[in-house]
N, C-alpha and C positions, 0 to 999 in steps of 0.2 A: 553506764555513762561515766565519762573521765570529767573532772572539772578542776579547771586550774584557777589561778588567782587574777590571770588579766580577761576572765570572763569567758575563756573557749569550754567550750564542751563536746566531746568526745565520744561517739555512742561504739557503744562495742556487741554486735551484733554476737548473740550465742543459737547455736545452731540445731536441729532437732535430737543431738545427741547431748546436748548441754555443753560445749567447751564454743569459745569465740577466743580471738586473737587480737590485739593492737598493738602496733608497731609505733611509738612515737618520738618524735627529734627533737631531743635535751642538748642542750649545750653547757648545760649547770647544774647543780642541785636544786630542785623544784619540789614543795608539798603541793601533791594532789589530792581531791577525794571522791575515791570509787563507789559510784550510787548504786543501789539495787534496791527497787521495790519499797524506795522511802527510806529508807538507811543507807548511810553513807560509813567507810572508813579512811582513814588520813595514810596514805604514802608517801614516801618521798622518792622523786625519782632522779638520775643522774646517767650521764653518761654510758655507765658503764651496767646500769638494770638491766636485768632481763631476767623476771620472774613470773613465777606461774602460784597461780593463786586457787585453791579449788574449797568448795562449801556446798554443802547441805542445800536444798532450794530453799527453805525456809526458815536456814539458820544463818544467814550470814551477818545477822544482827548477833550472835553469839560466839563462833568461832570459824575462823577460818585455817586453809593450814596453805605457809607461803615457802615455798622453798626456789633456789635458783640464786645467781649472782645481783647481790645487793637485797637478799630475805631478812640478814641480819638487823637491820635497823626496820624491814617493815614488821618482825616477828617483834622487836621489841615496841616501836609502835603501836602494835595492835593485841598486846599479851594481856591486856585488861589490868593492869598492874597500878597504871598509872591516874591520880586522884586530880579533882577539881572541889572546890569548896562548892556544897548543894544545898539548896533552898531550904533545907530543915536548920541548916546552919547559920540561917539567921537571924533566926530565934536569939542568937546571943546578942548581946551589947558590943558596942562600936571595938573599943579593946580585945575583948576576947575574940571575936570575927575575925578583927587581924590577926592576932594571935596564929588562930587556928589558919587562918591562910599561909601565913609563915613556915608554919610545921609541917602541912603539907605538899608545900611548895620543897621542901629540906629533902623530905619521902619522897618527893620528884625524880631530885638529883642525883639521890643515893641510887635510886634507881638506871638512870642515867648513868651514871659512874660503873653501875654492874653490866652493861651493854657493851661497854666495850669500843663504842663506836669511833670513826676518826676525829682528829681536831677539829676538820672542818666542820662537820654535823655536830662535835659537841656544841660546839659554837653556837650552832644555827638553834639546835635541840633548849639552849637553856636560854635563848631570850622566846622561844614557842612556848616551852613550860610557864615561863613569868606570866603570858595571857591565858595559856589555860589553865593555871592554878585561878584564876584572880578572874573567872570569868563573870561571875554572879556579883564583881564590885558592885558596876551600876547601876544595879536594882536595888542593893541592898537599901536604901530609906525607905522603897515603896514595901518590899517583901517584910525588912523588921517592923514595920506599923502592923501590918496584916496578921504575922505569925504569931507576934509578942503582945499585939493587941494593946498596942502602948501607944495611940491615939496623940500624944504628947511629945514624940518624940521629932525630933527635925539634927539633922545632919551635922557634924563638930566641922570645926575647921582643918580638923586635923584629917575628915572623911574626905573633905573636897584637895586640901594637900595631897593626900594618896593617889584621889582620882587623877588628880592635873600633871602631877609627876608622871604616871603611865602614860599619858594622852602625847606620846611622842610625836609629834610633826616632822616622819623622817621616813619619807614615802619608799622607801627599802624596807621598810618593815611591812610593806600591804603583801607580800611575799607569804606572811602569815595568816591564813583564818582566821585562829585565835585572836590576834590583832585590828584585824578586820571588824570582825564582831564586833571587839570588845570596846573600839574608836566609838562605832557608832550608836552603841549606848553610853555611852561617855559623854560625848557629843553633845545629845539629847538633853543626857541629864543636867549637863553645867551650862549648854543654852538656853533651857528652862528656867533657869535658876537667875539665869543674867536677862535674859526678857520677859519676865511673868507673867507679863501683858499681851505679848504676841501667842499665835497659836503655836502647836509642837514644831510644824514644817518652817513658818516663820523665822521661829526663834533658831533652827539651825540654820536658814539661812542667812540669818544677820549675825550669826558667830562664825559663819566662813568669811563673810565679808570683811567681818574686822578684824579677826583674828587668828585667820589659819592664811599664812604667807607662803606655803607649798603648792608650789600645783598640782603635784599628783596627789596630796592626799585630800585637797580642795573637790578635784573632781570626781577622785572618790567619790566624798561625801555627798558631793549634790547630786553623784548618779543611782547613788545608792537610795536617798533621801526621794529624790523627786519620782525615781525608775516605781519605787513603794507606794509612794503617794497613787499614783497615775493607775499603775497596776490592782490598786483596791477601790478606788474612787472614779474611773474612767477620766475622763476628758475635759465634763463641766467642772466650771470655775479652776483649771488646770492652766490657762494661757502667761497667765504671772510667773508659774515655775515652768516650764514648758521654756519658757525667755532664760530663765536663770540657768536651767540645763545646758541650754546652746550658748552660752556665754560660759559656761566653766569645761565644757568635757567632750573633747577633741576625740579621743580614741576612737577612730573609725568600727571598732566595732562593738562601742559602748552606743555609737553614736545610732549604728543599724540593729542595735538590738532593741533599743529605744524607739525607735520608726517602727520598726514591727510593731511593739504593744500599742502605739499608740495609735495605728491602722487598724488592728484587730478593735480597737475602741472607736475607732471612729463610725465601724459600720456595726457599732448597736448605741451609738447616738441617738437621741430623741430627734426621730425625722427618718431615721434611716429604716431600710427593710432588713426585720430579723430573718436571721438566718434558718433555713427549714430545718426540721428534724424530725425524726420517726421514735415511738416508745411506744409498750406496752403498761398495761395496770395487769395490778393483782390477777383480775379474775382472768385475765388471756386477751384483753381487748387491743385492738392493734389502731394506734393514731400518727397521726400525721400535725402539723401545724398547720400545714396549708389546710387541712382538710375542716376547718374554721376559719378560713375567709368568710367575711360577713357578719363576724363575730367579735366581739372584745373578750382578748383572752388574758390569765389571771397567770404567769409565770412566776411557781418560786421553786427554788435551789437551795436544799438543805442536808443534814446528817443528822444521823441521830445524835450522834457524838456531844455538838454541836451544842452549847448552851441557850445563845440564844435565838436559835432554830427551835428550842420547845416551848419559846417563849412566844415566839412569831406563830409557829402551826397552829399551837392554843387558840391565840387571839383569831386566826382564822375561823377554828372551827365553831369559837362561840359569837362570831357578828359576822364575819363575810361571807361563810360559807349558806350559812340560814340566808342572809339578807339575798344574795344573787342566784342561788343554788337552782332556782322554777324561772328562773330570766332567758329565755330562747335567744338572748343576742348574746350570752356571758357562760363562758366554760374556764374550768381554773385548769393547770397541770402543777401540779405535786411533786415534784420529781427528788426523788432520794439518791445525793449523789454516791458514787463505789456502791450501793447496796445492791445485797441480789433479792429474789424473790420472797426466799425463804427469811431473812432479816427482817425486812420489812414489816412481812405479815406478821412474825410472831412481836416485832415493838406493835404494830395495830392494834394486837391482842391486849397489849398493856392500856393503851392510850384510849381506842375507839374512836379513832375519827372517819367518820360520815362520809366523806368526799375520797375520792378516789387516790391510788399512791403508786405512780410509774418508778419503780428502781430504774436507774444508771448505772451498774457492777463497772462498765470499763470508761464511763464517761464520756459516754460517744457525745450524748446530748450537752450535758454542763460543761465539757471542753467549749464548744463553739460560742462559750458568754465570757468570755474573757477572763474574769478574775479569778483566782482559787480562796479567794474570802467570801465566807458565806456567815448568817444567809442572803443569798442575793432574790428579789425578786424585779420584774417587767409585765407593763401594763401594754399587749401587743392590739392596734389597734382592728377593724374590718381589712382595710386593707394589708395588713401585715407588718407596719410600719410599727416603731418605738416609742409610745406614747410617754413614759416614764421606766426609770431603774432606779433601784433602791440596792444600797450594802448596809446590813447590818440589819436589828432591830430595835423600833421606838414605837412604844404605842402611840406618838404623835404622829409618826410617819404613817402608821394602818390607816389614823383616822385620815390625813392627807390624803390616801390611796385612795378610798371608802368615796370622800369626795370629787374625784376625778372620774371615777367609777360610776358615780352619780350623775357628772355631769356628762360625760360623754354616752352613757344611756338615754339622758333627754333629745 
């Protein structure tokens, strides 16, 4: 998949012999990034590209090899040469941080300088480098508490001067990723700071409203902001930002990509009929959703990966699973999303949970629930309908469930 910055994406179909082709119409210089299997890398493309790009199937997160007119900037692009300040490096104190930003932003250039490339890309190349050296700014107060374990520490004026100078309001630069990114934790972080009282989504919207006078980088931010909100949280309690959306952000096809997610959420709204699906368990057993009609079914969506998915299945298996497990009206499904058989079974081995555990390897089943934030669980009624959804986990929210489960058994 090809993804550019005003939100198209691009699928580049590859063929049973491994090669696929795309043809695409530049009229500029343009950074792209080429997705495969959850790795992405940065191109820039122009007029005059037309390169060919060939990798290992499972290495393209490692090397690639690019040759053809206009390789020169993707080989130096993607030579692995190039540094961004990393989370271990914030460990230092506010000084030396920048410091060290500094110094590698310097190794940037030099590098830059060795490539060779034209005026115009250097141009474009060293305001890209500024945000990808400098990408971990706005987290640093959350990460140096964490790493440094210095509980005491809170942000110089001189951290929020750094921040506020990069936070350009000059919607030619969304042209950038880096840029991109880096706005909307910035954003976040100096909205937070100016509304402490509002919630996260609040507080960036009341720092568009007063204080970002761009419109393209205004609706940016609220499609960015609210597209996130929606996409992890569905629909409830969504109609406040849902207003603010359609008041900042024009772009027809921010505006339909928008309608989609929030269609796909509408129909696993509480009231609406979930969608069917077919899975198998462990031992080879083959199920249906429909095939419990009549029944109150226990949907959750998780990984192992997943922190607080071991937090959630736990609490299943030591009160839900005993409490409903002999209940003839009440079946759960488990479903482990990307895993395959063999995964599963041997984490089981570790865990020992009682109740049953349907892999997902391609995500036939957990595609059709909307979000990719897990873990997500759904409370599906007899008639098949959405009695509750849940993102995330809270042992408040089990015991919530626990009682729904209760009452809709009576």
């Amino acid at each position: 998949m090809l993804y550019f910055p005003d939100g198209r994406e691009l699928p580049i179909s590859i063929d049973a012999s491994g090669k696929g082709e795309l043809v695409v119409d530049v009229t500029e210089p343009v950074y792209v990034a080429l997705g495969y299997h959850y790795i992405s890398r940065t191109l820039l493309l122009t007029p005059d590209t037309d390169i060919q790009i060939s990798f290992e199937n499972k290495k393209f997160g490692e090397r690639v090899a690019i040759t053809g007119t206009g390789s020169q900037v993707n080989i130096y692009l993607n030579n692995g040469r190039l540094k961004a300040a990393k989370i271990d490096d914030m460990a230092l104190g506010e000084k030396a941080f920048f410091l060290k930003m500094d110094s590698i932003l310097n190794v940037n250039l030099q590098e830059l300088d060795h490539a060779g490339l034209s005026e115009e890309i250097n141009e474009m190349e060293k305001i890209r480098l500024k945000y990808f050296t400098c990408a971990t700014l706005p987290s640093y107060p959350y990460f140096h508490m964490r790493i440094a374990k210095d509980s005491t520490y809170e942000a110089s004026l001189e951290y929020w001067s750094k921040l506020q100078e990069l936070m350009v309001m000059d919607a030619s630069l969304l042209r950038y990723d880096e840029f991109r990114s880096f706005l909307v934790e910035a954003v976040s972080r100096v909205a937070r700071k100016q509304y402490p009282e509002s919630k996260s989504l609040d507080a960036v919207v009341r720092y568009v409203e007063s204080e970002v006078k761009e419109p393209g980088i205004a609706e940016f931010l609220i499609n960015k902001n609210v597209y996130a909100y929606v996409e992890r949280y569905g629909l409830d309690s969504a109609d406040a930002y849902c207003a603010v959306f359609d008041r900042y952000v024009k772009s027809p096809l921010l505006v339909k990509n928008f309608e989609t997610l929030c269609n796909r959420w509408r129909k696993l709204s509480v009231g609406a009929l979930s969608p069917n699906f077919n899975c198998t368990d462990l031992s080879g057993k083959k199920v249906s959703l429909s095939d419990f009609k009549g029944k109150y079914v226990y949907i959750d969506i998780w990984a192992t990966w997943c922190g607080p998915c071991q937090s959630e299945l736990a609490e299943v298996q030591k009160t839900l699973w005993p409490k409903y497990k002999d209940n003839k009206d009440f079946c759960m499904l488990v479903i482990g999303r990307e895993h395959t058989d063999d995964q599963l079974t041997k984490y089981n081995k570790r865990k020992g949970f009682t109740f049953p555990l349907y892999p997902d390897p391609k995500r036939e089943v957990t595609g059709k629930f909307a979000s990719q934030y897990i873990p997500r669980s759904y409370l599906i009624d007899k008639e098949g309908k959405v009695i509750s959804a849940t993102v995330g986990y809270k042992k408040e929210e089990m015991d919530k469930l626990m009682k729904e489960i209760d009452k809709a058994l009576k």
